[in-house]
N, C-alpha and C positions, 0 to 999 in steps of 0.2 A: 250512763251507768245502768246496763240491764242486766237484771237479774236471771239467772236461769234456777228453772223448779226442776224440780224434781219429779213427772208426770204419774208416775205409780201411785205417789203420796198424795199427790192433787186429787187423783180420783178417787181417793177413799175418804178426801175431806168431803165433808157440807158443803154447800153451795151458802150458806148464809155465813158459814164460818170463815170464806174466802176475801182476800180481800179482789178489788177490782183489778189489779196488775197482775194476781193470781189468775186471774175468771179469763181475763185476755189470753195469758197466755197460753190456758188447757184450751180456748177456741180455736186459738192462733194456729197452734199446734194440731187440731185437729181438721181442720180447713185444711193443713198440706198434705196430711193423711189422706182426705180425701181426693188430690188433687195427685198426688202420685198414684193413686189406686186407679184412676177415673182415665187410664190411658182404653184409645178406643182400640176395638180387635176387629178389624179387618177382616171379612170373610170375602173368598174368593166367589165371585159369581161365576156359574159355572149354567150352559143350556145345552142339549141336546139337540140334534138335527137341522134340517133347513127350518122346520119351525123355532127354532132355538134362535138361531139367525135373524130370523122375520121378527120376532123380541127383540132381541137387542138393536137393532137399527128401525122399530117400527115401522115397518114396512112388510109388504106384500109378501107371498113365500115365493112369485116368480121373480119379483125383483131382489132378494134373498138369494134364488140361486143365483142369477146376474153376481151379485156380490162376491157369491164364494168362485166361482168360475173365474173372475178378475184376477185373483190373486192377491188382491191387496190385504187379506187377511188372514193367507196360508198361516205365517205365524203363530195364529190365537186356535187354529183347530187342528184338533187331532184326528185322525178317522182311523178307522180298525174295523176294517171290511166296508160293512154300511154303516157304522155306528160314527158319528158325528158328535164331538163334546169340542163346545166352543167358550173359551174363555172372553168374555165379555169384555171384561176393563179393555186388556190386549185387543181384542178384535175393535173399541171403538178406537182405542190411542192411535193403532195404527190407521184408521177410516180419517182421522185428522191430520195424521201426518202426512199422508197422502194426498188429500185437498191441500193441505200446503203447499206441498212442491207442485202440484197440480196450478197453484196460485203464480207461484214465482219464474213458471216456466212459461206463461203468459204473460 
């Protein structure tokens, strides 16, 4: 048998005038408030140039170009002219998908 409040009226009561199934349930209630709110936002990472490159895989900027030259990360970069923007996540997901099959073909 539970009771449902009324949450407007709960917050204009006293906390001493509550009783304790009241107290629970303006917690209860406000616990999922924070837990629906509390969704995470995602920012894309996003690096510029061969040195952008040499960040995301820490590593060298000649071995950076070695990487973009492969291919295995066309995907995750854009270029426009000289300008290099390399999406991160992408450029490592595929760096693993790659040593997979790299794996399997051994």
């Amino acid at each position: 048998m539970e009771k449902i409040f009324d949450i407007k009226q709960l917050l204009q009561k006293p906390i001493a005038m509550m009783t304790g199934e009241e107290l629970a349930f303006l917690i209860g209630s406000s616990i999922e408030a924070k837990a629906n709110d509390a969704t995470p936002i995602v920012q894309k990472r996003t690096y510029y140039g061969i040195e952008g490159i040499a960040q995301v895989f820490g590593c060298s900027v000649p071995t950076a170009n070695r990487i973009k030259r492969s291919g295995i990360i066309d995907a995750a970069i854009t270029q426009i002219g000289r300008k290099i923007i390399v999406d991160a996540d992408l450029a490592l997901q595929l760096a693993k998908e790659a040593e997979i099959n790299k794996e399997k073909q051994v």
